[in-house]
N, CA and C atoms as an extended XYZ file, in Angstrom:
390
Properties=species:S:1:pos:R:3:atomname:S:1:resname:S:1:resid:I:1 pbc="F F F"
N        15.227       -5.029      -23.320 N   UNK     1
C        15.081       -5.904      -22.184 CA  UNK     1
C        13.921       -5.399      -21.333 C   UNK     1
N        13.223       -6.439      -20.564 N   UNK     2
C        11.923       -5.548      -20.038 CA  UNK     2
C        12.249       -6.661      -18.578 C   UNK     2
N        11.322       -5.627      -17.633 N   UNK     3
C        11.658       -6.269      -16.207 CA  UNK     3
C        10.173       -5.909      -15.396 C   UNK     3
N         9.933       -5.710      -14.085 N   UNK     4
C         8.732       -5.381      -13.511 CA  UNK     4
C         8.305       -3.998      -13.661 C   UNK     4
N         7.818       -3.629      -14.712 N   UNK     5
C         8.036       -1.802      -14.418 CA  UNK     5
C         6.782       -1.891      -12.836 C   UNK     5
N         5.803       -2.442      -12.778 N   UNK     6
C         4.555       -2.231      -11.733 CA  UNK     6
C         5.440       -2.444      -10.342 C   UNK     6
N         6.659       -3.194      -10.138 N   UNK     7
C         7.309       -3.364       -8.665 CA  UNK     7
C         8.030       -2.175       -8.614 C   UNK     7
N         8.510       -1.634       -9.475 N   UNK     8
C         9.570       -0.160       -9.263 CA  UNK     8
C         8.426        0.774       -9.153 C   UNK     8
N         7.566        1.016       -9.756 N   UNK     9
C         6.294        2.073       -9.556 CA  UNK     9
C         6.045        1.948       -7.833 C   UNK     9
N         5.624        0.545       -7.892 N   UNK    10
C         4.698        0.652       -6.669 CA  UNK    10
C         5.645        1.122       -5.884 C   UNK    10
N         6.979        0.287       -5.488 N   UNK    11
C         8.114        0.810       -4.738 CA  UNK    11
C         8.485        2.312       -4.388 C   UNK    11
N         8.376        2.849       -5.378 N   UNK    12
C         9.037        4.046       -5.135 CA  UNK    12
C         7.444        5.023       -4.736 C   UNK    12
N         6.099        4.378       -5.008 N   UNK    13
C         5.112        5.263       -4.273 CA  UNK    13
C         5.283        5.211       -2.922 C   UNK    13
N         5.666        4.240       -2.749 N   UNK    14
C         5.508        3.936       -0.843 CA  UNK    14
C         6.988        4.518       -0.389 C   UNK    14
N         8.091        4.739       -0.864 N   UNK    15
C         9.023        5.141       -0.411 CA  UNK    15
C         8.817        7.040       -0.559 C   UNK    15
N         7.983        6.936       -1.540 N   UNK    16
C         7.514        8.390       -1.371 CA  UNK    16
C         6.512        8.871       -0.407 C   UNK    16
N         5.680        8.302       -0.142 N   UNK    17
C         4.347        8.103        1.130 CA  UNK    17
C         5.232        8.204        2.170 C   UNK    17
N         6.591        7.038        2.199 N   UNK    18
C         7.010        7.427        3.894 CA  UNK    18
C         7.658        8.387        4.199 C   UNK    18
N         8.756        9.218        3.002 N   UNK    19
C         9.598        9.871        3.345 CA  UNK    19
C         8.980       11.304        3.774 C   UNK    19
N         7.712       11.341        3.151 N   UNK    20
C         6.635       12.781        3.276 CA  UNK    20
C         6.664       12.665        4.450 C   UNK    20
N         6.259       11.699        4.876 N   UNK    21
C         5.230       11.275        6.504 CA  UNK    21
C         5.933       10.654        7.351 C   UNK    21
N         7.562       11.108        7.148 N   UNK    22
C         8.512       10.713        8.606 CA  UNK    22
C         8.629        9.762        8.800 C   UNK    22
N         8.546        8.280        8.252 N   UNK    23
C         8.359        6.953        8.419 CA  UNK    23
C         9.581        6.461        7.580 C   UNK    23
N        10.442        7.019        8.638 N   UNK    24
C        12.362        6.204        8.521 CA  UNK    24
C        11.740        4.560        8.010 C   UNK    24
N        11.391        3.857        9.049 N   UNK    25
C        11.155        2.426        8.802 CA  UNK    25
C        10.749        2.152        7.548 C   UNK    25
N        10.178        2.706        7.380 N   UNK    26
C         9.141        2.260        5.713 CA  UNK    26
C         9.854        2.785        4.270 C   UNK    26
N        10.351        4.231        4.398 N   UNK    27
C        11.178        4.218        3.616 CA  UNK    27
C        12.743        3.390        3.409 C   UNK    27
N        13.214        2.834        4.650 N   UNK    28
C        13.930        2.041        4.797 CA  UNK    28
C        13.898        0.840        4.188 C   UNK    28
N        12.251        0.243        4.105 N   UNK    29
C        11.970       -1.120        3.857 CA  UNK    29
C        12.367       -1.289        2.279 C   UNK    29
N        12.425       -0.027        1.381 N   UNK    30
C        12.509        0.227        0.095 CA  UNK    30
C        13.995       -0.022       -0.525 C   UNK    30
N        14.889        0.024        0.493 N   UNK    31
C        16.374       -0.199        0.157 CA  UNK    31
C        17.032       -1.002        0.951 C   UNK    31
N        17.978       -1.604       -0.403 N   UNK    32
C        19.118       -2.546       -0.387 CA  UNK    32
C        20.144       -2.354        0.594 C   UNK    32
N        20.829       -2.870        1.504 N   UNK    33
C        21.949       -2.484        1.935 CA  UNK    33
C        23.009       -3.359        1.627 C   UNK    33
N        24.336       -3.396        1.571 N   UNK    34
C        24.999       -1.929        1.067 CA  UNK    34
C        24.505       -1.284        0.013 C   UNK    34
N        24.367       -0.146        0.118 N   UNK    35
C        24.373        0.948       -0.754 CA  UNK    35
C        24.791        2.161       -1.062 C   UNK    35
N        25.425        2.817       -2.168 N   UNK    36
C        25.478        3.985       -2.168 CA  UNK    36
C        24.529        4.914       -2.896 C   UNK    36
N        24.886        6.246       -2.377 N   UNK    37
C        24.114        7.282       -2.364 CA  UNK    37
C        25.287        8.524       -3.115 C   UNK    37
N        24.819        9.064       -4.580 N   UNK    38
C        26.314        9.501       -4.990 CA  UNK    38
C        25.319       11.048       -5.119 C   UNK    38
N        26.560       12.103       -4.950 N   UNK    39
C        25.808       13.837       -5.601 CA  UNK    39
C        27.360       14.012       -5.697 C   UNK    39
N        27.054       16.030       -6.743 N   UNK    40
C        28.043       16.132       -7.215 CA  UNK    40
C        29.017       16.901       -6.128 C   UNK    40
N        28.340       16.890       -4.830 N   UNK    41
C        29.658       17.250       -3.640 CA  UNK    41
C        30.182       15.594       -3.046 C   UNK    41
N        29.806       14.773       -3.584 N   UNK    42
C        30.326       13.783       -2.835 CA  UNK    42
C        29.843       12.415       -2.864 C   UNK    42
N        30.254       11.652       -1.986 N   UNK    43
C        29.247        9.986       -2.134 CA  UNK    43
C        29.618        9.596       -0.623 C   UNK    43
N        28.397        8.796       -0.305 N   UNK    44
C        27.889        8.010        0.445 CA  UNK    44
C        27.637        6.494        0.996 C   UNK    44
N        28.732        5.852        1.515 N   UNK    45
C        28.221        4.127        1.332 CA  UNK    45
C        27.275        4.326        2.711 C   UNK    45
N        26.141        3.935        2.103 N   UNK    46
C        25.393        3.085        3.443 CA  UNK    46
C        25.255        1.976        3.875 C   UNK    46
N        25.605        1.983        5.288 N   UNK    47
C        25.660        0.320        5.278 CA  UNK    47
C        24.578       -0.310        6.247 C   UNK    47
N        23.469        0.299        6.814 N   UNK    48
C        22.493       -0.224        7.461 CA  UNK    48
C        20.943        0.169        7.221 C   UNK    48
N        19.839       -0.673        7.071 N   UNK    49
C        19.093       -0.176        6.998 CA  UNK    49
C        18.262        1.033        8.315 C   UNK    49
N        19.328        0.641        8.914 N   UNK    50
C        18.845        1.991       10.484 CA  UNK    50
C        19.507        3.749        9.593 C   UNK    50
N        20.218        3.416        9.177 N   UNK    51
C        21.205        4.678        8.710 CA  UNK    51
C        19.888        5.292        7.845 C   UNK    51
N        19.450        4.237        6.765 N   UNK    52
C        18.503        5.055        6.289 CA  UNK    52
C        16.847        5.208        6.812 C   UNK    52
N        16.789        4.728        7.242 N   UNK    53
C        15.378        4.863        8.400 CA  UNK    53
C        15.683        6.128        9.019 C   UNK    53
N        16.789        6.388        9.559 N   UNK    54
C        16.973        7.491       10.324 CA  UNK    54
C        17.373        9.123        9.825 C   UNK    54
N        17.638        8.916        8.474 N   UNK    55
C        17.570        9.805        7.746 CA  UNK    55
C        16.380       10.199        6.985 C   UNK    55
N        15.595        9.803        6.241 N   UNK    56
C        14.333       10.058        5.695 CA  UNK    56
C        13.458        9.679        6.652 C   UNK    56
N        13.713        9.612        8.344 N   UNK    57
C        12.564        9.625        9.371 CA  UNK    57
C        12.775       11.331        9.455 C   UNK    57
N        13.592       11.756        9.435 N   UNK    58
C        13.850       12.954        9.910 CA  UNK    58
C        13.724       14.539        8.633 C   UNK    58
N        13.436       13.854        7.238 N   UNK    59
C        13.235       14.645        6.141 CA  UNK    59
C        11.823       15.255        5.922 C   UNK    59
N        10.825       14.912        6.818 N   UNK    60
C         9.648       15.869        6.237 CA  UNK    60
C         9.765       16.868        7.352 C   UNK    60
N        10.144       16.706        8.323 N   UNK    61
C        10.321       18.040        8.865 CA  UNK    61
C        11.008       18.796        8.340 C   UNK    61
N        12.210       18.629        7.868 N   UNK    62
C        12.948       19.489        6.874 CA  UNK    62
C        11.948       20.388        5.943 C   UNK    62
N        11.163       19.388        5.142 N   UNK    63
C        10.221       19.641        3.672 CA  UNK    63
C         9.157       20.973        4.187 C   UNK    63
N         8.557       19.916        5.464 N   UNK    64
C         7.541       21.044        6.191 CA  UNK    64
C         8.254       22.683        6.412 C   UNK    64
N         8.919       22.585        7.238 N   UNK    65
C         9.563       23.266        7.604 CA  UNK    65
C         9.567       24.706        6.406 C   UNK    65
N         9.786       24.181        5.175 N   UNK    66
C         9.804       24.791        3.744 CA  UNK    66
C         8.526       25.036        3.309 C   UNK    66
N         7.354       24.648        3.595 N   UNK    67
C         5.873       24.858        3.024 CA  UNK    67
C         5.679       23.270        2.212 C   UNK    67
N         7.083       22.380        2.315 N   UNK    68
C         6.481       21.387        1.262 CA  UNK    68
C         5.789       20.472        1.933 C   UNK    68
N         4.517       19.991        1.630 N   UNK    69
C         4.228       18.963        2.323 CA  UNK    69
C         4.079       17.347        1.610 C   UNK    69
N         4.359       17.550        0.814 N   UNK    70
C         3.952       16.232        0.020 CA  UNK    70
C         4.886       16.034       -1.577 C   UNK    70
N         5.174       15.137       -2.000 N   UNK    71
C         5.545       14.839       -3.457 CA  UNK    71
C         4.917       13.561       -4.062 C   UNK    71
N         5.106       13.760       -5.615 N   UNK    72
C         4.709       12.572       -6.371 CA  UNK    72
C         5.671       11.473       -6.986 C   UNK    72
N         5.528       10.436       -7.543 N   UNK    73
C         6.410        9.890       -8.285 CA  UNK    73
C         6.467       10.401       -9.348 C   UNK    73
N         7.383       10.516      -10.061 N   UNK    74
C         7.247       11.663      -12.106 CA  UNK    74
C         8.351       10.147      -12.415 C   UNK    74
N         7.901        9.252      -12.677 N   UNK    75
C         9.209        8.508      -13.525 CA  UNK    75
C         9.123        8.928      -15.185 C   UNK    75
N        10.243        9.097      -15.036 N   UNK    76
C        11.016        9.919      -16.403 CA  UNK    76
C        11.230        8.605      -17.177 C   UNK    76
N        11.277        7.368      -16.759 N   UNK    77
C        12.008        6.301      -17.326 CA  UNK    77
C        13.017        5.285      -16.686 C   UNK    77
N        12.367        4.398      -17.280 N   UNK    78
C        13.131        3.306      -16.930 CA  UNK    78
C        13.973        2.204      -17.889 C   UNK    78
N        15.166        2.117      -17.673 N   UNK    79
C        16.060        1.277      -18.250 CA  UNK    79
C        16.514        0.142      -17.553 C   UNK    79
N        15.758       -0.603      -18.580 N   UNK    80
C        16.243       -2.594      -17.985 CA  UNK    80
C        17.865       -2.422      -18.593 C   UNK    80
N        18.566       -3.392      -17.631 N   UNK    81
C        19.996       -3.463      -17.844 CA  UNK    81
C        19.974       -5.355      -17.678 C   UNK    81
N        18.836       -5.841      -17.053 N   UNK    82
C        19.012       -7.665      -17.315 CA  UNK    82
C        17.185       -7.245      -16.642 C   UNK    82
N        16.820       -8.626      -16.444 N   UNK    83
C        15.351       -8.173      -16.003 CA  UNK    83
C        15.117       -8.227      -14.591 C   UNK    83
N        16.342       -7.964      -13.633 N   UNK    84
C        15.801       -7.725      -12.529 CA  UNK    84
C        17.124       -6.543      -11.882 C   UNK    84
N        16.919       -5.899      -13.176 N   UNK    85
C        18.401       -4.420      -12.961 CA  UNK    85
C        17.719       -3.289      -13.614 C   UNK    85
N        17.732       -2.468      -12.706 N   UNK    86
C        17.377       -0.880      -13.386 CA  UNK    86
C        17.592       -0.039      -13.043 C   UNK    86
N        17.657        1.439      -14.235 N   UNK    87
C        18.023        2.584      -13.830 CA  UNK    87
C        16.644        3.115      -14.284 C   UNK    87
N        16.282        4.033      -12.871 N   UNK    88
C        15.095        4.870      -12.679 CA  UNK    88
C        15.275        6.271      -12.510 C   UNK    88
N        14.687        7.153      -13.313 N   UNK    89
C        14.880        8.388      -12.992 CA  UNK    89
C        13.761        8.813      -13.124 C   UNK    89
N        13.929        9.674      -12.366 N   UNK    90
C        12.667       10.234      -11.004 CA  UNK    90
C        12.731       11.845      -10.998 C   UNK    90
N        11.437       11.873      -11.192 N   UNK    91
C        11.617       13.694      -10.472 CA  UNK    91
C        10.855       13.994       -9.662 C   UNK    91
N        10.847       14.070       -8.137 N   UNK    92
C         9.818       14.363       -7.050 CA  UNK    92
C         9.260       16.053       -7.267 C   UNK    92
N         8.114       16.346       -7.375 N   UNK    93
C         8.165       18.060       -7.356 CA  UNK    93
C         7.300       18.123       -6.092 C   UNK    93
N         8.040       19.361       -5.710 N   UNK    94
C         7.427       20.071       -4.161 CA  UNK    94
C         6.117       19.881       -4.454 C   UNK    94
N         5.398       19.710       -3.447 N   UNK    95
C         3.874       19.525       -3.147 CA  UNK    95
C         3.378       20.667       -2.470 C   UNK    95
N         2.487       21.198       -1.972 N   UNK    96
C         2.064       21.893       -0.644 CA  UNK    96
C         0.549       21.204       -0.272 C   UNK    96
N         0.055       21.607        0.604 N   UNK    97
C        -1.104       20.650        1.572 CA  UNK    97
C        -2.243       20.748        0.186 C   UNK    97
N        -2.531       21.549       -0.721 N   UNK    98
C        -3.733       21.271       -1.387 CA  UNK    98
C        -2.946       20.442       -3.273 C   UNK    98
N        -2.208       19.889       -2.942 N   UNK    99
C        -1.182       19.072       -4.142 CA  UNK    99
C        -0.707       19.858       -5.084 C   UNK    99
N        -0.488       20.949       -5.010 N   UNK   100
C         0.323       21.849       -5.830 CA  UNK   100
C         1.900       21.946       -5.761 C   UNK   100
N         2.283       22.273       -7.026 N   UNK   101
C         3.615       22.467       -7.010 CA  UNK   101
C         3.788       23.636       -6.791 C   UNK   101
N         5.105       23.419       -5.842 N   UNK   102
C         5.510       24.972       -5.125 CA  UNK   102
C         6.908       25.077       -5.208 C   UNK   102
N         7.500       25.710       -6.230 N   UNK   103
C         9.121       26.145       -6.148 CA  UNK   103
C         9.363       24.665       -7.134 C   UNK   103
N        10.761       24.084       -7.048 N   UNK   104
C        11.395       23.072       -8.035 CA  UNK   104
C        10.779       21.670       -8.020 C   UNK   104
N        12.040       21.167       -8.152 N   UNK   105
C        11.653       19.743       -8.076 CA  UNK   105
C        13.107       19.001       -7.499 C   UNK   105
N        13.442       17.665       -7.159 N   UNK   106
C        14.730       17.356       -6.936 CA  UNK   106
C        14.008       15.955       -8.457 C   UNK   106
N        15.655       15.583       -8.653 N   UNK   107
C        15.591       14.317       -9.791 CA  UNK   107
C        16.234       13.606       -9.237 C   UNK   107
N        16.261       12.460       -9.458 N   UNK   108
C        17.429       11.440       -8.731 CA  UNK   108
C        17.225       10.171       -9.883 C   UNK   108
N        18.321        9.354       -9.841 N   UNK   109
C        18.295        8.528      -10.949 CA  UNK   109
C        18.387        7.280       -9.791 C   UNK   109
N        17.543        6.079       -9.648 N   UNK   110
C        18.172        4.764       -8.914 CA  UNK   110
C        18.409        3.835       -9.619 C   UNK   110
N        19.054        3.053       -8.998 N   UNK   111
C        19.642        1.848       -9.658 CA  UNK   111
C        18.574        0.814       -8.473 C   UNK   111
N        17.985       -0.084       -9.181 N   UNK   112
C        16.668       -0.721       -8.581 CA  UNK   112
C        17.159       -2.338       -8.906 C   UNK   112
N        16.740       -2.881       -8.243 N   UNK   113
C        16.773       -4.727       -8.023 CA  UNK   113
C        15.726       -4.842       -7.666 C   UNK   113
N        15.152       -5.985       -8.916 N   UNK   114
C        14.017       -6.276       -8.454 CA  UNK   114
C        14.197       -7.782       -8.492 C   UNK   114
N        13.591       -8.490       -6.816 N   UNK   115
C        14.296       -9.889       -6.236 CA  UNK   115
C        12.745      -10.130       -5.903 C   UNK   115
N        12.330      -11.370       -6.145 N   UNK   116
C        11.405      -12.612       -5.970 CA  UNK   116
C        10.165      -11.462       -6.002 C   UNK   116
N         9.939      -10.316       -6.791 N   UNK   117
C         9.239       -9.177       -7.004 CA  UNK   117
C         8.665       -7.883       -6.512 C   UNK   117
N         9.718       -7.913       -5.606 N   UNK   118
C        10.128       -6.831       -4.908 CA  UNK   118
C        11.411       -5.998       -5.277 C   UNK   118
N        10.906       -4.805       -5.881 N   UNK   119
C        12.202       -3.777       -5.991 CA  UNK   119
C        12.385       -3.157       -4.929 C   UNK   119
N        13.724       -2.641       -4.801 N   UNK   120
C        14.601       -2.285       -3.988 CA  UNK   120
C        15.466       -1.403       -4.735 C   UNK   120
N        15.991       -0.368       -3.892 N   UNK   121
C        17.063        0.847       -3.993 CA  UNK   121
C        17.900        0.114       -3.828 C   UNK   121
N        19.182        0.231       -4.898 N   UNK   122
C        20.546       -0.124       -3.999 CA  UNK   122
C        21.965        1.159       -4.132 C   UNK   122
N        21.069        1.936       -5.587 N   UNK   123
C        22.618        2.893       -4.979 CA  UNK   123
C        21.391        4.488       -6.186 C   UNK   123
N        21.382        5.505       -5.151 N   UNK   124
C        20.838        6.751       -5.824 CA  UNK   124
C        21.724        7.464       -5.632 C   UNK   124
N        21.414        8.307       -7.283 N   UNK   125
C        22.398        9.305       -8.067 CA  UNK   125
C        21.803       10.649       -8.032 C   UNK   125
N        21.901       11.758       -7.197 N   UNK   126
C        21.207       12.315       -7.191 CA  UNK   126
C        21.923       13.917       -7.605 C   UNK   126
N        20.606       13.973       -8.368 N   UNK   127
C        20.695       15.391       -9.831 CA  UNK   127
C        20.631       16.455       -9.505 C   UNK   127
N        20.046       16.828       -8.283 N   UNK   128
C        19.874       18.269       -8.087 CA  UNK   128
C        18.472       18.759       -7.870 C   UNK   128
N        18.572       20.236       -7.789 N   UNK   129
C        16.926       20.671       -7.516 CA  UNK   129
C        16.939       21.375       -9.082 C   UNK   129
N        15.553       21.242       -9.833 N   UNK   130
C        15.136       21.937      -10.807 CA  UNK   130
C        14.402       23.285       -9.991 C   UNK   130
């Protein structure tokens, strides 16, 4: 089955651009609500796009904070499930200011909708740090 792979790419560059650069709103604009958010301590329903604006507004200070300043998209792959359903898995690796990798990586797998050609997050599975 094949679907937009270029709307999940582009999607998840700009949700990566905002979450570096503190821009709750923009990474927000990238996801579905309701959604969940699952790891192996637990799960997450989100139910507003403020909830997540306000969480990845507040994650590059975290990153900074660590020496990271930046990540890339690494899609590992994508699986069409109908042509506007997918599972994306992702591996962001630490960046630092001259684009190097520094220390792991985190992976996360999403489940993506892609509507009138716009993908969207609606529920991430997230793997851990390599």
């Amino acid at each position: 089955m094949a679907g937009n792979d270029d709307a999940v790419r582009e999607m998840l560059e700009r949700f990566a651009r905002a979450f570096t650069t503190g821009d709750g709103p923009g990474a927000a604009a990238c996801w579905e609500v309701p959604a969940l958010v699952v790891a192996e301590d637990g799960s997450r329903a989100v139910s507003s796009l403020s909830e997540v604006a306000a969480f990845f507004g507040g994650a590059a200070q975290q990153y900074q904070a660590k020496g990271i300043t930046g990540t890339r998209v690494d899609v590992r792959g994508i699986d069409w499930y109908t042509p506007r359903l997918a599972a994306v898995r992702v591996r962001w690796p630490y960046l630092d200011d001259a684009g190097q990798e520094v220390g792991g990586a985190e992976e996360s797998v999403y489940l993506v909708r892609v509507k009138e050609g716009a993908a969207r997050i609606c529920n991430a599975t997230l793997l851990g740090t390599s």
